[in-house]
Structure formats: structure tokens, C-alpha cells
KOLFI-226369 format. One record per residue (C-alpha): x, y, z; residue number from 1. Coordinates in nm, 2 decimals, padded with zeros to 4 digits. Example, Ala and Ser with C-alpha at 12.3 -4.5 7.8 and 13.67 -1.06 7.14 Angstrom:
# residues 2
01.23;-00.45;00.78;1
01.37;-00.11;00.71;2
This chain:
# residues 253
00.00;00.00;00.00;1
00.13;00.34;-00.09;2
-00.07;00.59;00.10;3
-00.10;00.96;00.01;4
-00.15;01.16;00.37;5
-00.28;01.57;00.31;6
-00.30;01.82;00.57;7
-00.50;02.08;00.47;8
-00.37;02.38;00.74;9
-00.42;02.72;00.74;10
-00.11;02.86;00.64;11
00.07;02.54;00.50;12
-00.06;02.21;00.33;13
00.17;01.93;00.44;14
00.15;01.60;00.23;15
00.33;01.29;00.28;16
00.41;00.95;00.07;17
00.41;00.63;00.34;18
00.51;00.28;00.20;19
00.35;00.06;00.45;20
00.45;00.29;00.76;21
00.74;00.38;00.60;22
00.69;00.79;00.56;23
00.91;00.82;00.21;24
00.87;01.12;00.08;25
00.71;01.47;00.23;26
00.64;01.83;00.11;27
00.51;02.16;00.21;28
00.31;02.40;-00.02;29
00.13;02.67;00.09;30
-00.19;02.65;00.11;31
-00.41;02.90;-00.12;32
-00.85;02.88;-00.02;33
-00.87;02.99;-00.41;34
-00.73;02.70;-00.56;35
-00.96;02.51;-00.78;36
-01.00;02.14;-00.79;37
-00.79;02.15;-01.15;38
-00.52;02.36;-01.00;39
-00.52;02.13;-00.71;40
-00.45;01.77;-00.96;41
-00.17;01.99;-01.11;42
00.08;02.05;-00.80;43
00.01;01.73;-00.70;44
00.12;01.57;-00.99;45
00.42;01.76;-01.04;46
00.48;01.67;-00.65;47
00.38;01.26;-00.73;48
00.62;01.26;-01.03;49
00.85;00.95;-01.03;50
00.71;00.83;-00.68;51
00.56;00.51;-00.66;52
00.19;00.53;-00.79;53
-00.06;00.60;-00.48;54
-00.24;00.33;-00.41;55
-00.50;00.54;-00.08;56
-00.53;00.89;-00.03;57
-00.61;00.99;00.38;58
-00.71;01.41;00.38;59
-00.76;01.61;00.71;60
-00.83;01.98;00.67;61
-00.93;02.33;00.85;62
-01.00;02.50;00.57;63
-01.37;02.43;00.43;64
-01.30;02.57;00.12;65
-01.02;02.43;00.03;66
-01.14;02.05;00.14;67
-01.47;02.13;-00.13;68
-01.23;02.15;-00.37;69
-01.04;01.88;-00.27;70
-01.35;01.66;-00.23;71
-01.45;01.78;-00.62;72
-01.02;01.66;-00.69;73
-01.08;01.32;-00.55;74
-01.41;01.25;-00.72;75
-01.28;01.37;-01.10;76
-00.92;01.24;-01.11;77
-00.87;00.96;-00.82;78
-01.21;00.79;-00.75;79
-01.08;00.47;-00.79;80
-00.87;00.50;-00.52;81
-00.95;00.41;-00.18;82
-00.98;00.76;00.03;83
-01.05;00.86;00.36;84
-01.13;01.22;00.47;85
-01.15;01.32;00.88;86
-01.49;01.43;00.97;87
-01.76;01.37;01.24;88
-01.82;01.00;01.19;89
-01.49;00.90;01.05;90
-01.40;00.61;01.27;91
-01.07;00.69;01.44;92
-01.15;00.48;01.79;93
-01.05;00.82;01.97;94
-01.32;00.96;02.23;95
-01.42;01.34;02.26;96
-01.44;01.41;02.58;97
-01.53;01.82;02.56;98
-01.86;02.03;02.56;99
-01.90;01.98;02.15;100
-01.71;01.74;01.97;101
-01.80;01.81;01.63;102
-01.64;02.16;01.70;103
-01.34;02.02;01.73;104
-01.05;02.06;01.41;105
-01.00;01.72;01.23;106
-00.60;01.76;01.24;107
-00.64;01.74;01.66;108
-00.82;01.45;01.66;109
-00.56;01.30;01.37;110
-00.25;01.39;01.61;111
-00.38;01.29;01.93;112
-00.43;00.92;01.78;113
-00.07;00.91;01.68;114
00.05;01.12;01.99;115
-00.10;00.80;02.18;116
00.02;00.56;01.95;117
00.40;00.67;01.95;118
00.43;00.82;02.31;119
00.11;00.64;02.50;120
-00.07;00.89;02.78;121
-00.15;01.07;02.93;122
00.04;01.34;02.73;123
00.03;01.67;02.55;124
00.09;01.80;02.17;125
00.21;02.11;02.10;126
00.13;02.19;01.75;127
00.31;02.55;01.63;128
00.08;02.68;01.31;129
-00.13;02.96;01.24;130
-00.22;02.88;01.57;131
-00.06;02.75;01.87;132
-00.23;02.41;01.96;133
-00.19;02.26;02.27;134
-00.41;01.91;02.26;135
-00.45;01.70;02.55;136
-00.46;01.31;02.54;137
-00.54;01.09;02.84;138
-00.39;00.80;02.96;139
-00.66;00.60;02.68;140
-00.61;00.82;02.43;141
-00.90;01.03;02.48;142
-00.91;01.37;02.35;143
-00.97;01.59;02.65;144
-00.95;01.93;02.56;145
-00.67;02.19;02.54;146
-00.54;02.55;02.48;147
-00.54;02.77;02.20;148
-00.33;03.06;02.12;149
-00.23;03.31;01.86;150
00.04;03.18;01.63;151
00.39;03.33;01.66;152
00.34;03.45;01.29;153
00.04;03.59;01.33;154
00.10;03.81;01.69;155
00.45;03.93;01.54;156
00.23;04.04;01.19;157
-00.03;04.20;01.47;158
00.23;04.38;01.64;159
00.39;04.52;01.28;160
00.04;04.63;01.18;161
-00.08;04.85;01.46;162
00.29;04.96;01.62;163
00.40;05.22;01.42;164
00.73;05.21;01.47;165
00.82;04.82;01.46;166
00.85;04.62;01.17;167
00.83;04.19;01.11;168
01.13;04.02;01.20;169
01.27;03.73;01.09;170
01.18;03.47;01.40;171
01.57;03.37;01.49;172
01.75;03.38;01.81;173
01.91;03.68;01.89;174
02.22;03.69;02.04;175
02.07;03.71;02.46;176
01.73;03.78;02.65;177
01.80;04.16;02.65;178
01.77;04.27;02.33;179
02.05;04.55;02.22;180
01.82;04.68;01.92;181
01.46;04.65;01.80;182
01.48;04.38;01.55;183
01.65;04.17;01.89;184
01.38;04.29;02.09;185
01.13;04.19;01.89;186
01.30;03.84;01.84;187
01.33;03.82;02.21;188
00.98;03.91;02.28;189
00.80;03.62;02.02;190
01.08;03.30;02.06;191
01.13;03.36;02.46;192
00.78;03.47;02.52;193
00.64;03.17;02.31;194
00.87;02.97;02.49;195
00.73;03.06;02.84;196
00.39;03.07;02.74;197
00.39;02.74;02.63;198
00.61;02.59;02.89;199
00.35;02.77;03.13;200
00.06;02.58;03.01;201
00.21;02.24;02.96;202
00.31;02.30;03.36;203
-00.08;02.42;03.43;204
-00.19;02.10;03.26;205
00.04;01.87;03.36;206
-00.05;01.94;03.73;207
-00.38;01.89;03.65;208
-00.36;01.60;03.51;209
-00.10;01.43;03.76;210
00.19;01.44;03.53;211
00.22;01.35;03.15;212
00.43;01.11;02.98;213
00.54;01.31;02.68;214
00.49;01.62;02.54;215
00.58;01.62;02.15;216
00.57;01.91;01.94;217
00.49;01.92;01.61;218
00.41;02.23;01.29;219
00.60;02.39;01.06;220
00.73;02.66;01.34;221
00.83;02.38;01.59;222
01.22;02.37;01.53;223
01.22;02.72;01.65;224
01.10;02.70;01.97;225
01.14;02.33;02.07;226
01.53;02.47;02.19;227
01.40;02.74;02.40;228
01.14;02.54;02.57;229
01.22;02.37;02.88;230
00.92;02.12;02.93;231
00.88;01.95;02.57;232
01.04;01.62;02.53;233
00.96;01.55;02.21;234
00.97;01.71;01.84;235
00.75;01.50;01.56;236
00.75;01.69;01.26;237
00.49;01.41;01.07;238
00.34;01.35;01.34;239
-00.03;01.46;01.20;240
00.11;01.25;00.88;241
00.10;00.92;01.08;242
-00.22;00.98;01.25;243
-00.35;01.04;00.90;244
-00.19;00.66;00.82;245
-00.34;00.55;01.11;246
-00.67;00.65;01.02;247
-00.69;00.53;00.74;248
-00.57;00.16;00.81;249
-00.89;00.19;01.09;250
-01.12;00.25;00.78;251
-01.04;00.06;00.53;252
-00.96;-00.29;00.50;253
């Protein structure tokens, strides 16, 4: 089985190329809500070129738009291919265990199976995209809940927007705590801050859960702030890939 794995995310759409549960091959494109369902079949070819011919095709997403089209991409050019797509009903043997489940995003659900399949529970992901994720898996792989936060991307855009004086930054370390200029500053303020405020809420958890077993981060702005942070054991990079394979071996036989 060659499976096809797509994360639709806000900001980035990750896909991945497993061989059994071998992850072979990955890529990140950007995702665009305007893309068409033609548009869609062409990257995806151009990305598929010369790699073993995809045998399943597993699809979670956040961005309705962008899965309609995807849906209408399936249908036209790979409808002979087995495919699962995360939704309310898909079978993924994980309980909700919050006020609404359905309101929950597809991609938590995806990386708390594979959080509690790699690392067991209970534990924590920390998932660094347009938003900050923190997801919360019990000791049966239950989805309990979690945080959510502004991206780092997104508050440091904020700040350039409506400070009149401070500019983006490229998000890199600068050279100590106390920044020397602004550009530091600012780089101080989003990798050390982000740091803190996530190490502050895996503590707040943590104790309220007794103590976790991991906590793995995963997103395209992980390799950032995994460093700086003192409480994260873990960093994952596919890890919503592999819950994607992992759904998909639940559905189909």
C-alpha cells in the first residue's frame, strides 16, 4: 500500500508519501483557499512525479474551502482510489471528551491518535501553526480538551500592523534575552515569550492531570521554539502525517 496523507492547514498544506509505515517522501506548499480542484491535480502531480503510484489517499483539513475542492479533486481524477477524509463519523477509535465534539478541528483529533500511538498517555501536543495548539490526550487516548493561542506569525504580523514604529522580524534567536536593538527585541519578545507561554501551560496541565508522559511538538514553526522550551520532550515533525496513516488503516480494510 502506498498511501498519500494531506493536511490541509491554514497557512501550509503538508502531504506525505508512506510505504506501509514507512513515511518516504514529504512536502510543504502553501496553502491558497482559491485554488480550484484542477489547480489542485496539477501541484500534486508535479509533486507525485516519479514516486511510486498512490495506491490510498487519507485528507484532514481546517479550511472548508479548500477541502470542497479537494473533495471535487478526488471525485474527478482519483475515484478509484481508496480515500478517507477526517470528519464527524470517520471512525478513528478516539473519544471526545469536551462540551462539543463536532467543533473540534480534524488535524487534533488526527495527532492525538498518533501522539498516543508513538508516546502512550497521558500526554500533551504542542502543534506550532497559524495557531498555537496545545491538545491533550489521556492516559486512553482520549481527546480531553486543550489550549489555543495566537500563532507566533500571526501576533508578530499583529504587532507590525498596529505599532507604528516596529517592523516583522525574521523569527531567529538573537544573540541574549536583553535585546541591544529592536529587531532583537522583537525576536526576544516572540521566541522567549512563546517559549514561556507554552512551557506555562504544559506546567498548568500537567498538574492537573497528575503528570504527562510526553509532550511532543509538532508544525511547521516547531524547530524554533522546541530549543528554547524547557518542558517538551519530544519534536515530531509528521506527526499529524501518521495519524492520518493511522486512520486510514482503521477505515479501510
Amino acid at each position: 500500500m502506498t498511501l498519500l496523507a494531506i493536511d490541509v492547514g491554514n497557512t501550509n498544506t503538508v502531504l506525505g508519501l508512506f510505504e506501509g509505515d514507512e513515511l518516504i517522501r514529504s512536502w510543504r506548499i502553501k496553502t491558497d483557499a482559491r485554488s480550484t480542484a484542477d489547480e489542485m491535480e496539477l501541484v500534486f502531480r508535479g509533486l507525485l512525479a516519479g514516486q511510486p503510484a498512490v495506491s490510498g489517499i487519507a485528507v484532514c483539513s481546517t479550511v472548508p474551502a479548500v477541502l470542497r475542492e479537494m473533495r471535487t479533486m478526488l471525485d474527478h481524477y482519483h475515484s478509484d482510489i481508496p480515500t478517507v477524509i477526517v470528519e464527524p463519523g470517520t471512525k478513528t477509535g478516539v473519544s471526545v471528551i469536551t462540551d462539543n465534539p463536532k467543533e473540534v478541528g480534524t488535524d487534533r483529533i488526527v495527532n492525538t491518535i498518533a501522539a498516543f500511538h508513538l508516546y502512550g498517555g497521558p500526554s500533551i501536543v504542542v502543534d506550532f501553526g497559524t495557531s498555537t495548539n496545545l491538545d491533550v490526550v489521556s492516559g486512553r487516548g482520549e481527546f480531553l480538551g486543550g489550549a489555543l493561542a495566537p500563532g507566533i506569525e500571526i501576533s508578530l504580523d499583529a504587532l507590525a500592523q498596529r505599532a507604528a514604529q516596529l517592523r516583522k522580524v525574521e523569527l531567529a534567536r538573537p544573540r541574549s534575552a536583553i535585546g541591544k536593538n529592536t529587531v532583537e527585541a522583537l525576536q526576544s519578545g516572540a521566541l522567549y515569550g512563546f517559549a514561556g507561554q507554552v512551557d506555562g501551560l504544559v506546567r498548568r496541565i500537567s498538574d492537573e492531570l497528575g503528570g504527562v508522559s510526553a509532550v511532543i511538538a509538532t508544525g511547521g514553526l516547531a524547530p524554533i521554539v522546541v530549543p528554547e522550551s524547557e518542558t517538551i520532550t519530544h519534536h515530531d515533525p509528521d506527526l499529524t502525517l501518521v495519524g492520518l496513516r493511522l486512520v486510514f488503516e482503521k477505515n479501510v480494510d
